[in-house]
C-alpha positions as CSV (number, residue, x, y, z in Angstrom):
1,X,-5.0,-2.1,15.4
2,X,-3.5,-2.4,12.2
3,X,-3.7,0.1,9.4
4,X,-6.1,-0.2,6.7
5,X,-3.7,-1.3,4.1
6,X,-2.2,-4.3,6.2
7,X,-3.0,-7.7,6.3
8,X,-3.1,-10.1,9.1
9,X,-3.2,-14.0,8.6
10,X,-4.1,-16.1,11.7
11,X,-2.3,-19.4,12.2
12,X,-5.6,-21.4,10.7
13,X,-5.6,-19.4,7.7
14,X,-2.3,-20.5,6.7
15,X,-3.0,-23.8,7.9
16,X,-6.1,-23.7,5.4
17,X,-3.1,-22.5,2.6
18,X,-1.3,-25.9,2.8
19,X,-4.0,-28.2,1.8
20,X,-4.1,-26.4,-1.8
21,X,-0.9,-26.5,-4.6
22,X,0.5,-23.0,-4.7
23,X,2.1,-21.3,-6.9
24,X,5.8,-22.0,-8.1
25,X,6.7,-18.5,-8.5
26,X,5.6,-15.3,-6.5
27,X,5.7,-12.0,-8.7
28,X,5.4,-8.7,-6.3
29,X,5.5,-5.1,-7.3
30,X,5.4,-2.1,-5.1
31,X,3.1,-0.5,-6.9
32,X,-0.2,-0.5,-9.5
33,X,2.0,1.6,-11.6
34,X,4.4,-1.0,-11.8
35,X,2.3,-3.7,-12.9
36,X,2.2,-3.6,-16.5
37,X,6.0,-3.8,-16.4
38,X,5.7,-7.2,-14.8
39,X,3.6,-8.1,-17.9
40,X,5.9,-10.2,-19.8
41,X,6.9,-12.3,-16.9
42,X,3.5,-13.1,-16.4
43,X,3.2,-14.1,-20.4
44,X,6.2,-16.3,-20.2
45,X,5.3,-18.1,-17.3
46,X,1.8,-18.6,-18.9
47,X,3.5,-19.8,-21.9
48,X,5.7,-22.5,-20.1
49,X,2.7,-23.6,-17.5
50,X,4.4,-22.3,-14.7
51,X,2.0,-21.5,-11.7
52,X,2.1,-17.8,-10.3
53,X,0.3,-15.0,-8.3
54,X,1.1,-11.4,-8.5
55,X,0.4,-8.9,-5.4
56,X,1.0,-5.3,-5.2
57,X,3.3,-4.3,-1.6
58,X,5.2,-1.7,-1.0
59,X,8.3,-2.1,1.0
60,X,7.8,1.6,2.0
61,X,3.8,1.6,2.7
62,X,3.4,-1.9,3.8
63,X,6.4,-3.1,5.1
64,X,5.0,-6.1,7.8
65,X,2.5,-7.1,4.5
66,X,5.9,-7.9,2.3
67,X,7.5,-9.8,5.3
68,X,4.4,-11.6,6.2
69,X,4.5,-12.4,2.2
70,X,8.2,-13.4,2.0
71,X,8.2,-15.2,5.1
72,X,5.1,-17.2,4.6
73,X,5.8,-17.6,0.7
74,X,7.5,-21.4,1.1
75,X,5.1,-22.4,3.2
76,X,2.5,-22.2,0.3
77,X,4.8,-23.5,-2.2
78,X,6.3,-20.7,-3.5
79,X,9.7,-21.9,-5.1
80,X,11.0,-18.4,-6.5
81,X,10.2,-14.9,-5.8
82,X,10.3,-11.9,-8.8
83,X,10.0,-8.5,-7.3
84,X,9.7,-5.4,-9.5
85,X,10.8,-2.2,-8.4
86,X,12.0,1.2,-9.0
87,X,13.4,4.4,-8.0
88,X,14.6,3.3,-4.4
89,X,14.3,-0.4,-5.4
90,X,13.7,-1.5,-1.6
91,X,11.5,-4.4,-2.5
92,X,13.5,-7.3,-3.7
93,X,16.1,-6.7,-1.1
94,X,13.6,-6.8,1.8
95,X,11.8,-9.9,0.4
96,X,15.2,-11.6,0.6
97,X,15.7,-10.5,4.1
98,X,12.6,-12.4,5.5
99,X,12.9,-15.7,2.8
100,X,15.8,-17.9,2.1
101,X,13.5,-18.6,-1.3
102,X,15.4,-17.1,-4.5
103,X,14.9,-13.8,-4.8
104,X,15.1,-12.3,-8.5
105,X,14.9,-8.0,-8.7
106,X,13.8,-6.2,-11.7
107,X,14.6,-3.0,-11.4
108,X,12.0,-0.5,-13.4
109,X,11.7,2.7,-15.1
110,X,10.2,5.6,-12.9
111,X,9.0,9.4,-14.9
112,X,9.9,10.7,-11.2
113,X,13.7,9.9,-11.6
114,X,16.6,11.2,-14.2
115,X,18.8,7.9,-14.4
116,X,16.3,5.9,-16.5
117,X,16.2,2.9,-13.5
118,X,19.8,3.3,-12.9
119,X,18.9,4.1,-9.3
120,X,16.9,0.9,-9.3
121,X,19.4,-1.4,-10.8
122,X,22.2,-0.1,-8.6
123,X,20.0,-0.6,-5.3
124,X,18.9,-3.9,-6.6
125,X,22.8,-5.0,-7.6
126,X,24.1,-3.6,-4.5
127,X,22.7,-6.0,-1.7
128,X,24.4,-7.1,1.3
129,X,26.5,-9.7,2.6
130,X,23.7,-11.9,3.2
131,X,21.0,-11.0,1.5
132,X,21.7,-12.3,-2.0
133,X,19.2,-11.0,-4.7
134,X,19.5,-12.1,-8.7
135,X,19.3,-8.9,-10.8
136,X,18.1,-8.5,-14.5
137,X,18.2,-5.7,-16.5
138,X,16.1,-2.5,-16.4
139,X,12.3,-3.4,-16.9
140,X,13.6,-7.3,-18.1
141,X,10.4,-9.0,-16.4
142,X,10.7,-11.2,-19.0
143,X,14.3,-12.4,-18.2
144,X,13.2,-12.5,-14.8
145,X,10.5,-15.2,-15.5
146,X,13.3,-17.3,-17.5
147,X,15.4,-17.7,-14.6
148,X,12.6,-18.4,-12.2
149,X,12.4,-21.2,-14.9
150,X,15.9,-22.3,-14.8
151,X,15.7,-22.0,-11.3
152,X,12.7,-24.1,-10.9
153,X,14.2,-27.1,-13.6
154,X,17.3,-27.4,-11.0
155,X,15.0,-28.2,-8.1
156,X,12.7,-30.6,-9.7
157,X,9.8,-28.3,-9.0
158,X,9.2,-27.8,-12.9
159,X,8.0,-30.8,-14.8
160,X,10.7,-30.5,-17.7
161,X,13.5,-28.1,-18.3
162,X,13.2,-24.7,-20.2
163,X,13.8,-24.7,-23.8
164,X,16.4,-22.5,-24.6
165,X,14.9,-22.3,-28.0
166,X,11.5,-20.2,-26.7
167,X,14.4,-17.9,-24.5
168,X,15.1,-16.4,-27.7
């Protein structure tokens, strides 16, 4: 029986998902505290018209909800995935592990650590062979949301190409 924090989506529920437009970009954070961080993301993406959810899942607490989340992501027409995280940073790198979608990290600031998100930005940086993950700097949601943009206007999954103008 799973725990009270986990999800489970049956096959029909997902089937249910594809008859609706998703959202271009997925933005995940491990936490509630990390939420407001994610903030300007969500303000530029509003600002361009780009679609977008946000969840809270902790790679630590939750760690079959963020693969059933990366995993299923494409299938609802996620195009890009943004994933906040700090202190131990495991979130963008296990996104990328269960999705061959982008994955973009923003490492965060954490009160509980000395290095100011250094410990983030070096878990983030420091991936794998094989498990690529985009890193921005230290709580740059914002820049984050730009290259989810940029991304986006390569594909043809973004009706016109960023301005470079409203990047500044």
């Amino acid at each position: 029986m799973p725990a009270e924090h986990e999800t489970q989506t049956s096959p029909i529920g997902l089937l249910d998902e594809l008859d609706e437009p998703g959202p271009l970009v997925g933005i995940l954070v491990g936490s509630e505290s990390d939420l407001e961080a994610m903030d300007p993301a969500l303000a530029e993406l509003r600002e361009r018209g780009i679609s977008h959810e946000l969840k809270v899942l902790s790679a630590h607490r939750n760690p079959r909800g963020v693969a059933e989340y990366a995993s299923t992501a494409q299938l609802r027409g996620v195009r890009v995935i943004i994933a906040g995280a700090g202190m131990a940073a495991a979130l963008p790198g296990v996104v990328a592990a269960y999705s061959d979608l982008p994955v973009i990290g923003v490492p965060l600031r954490s009160s509980k650590t000395v290095g100011g998100g250094l410990d983030a930005l070096l878990a983030i940086a420091q991936m794998p062979p094989g498990v690529p993950v985009a890193c921005v700097s230290v709580d740059g949601s914002r820049n984050a949301a730009i290259l989810a943009a940029r991304i986006l206007a390569q594909g043809g999954g973004y009706p016109q190409a960023p301005s470079i103008q409203s990047e500044q």
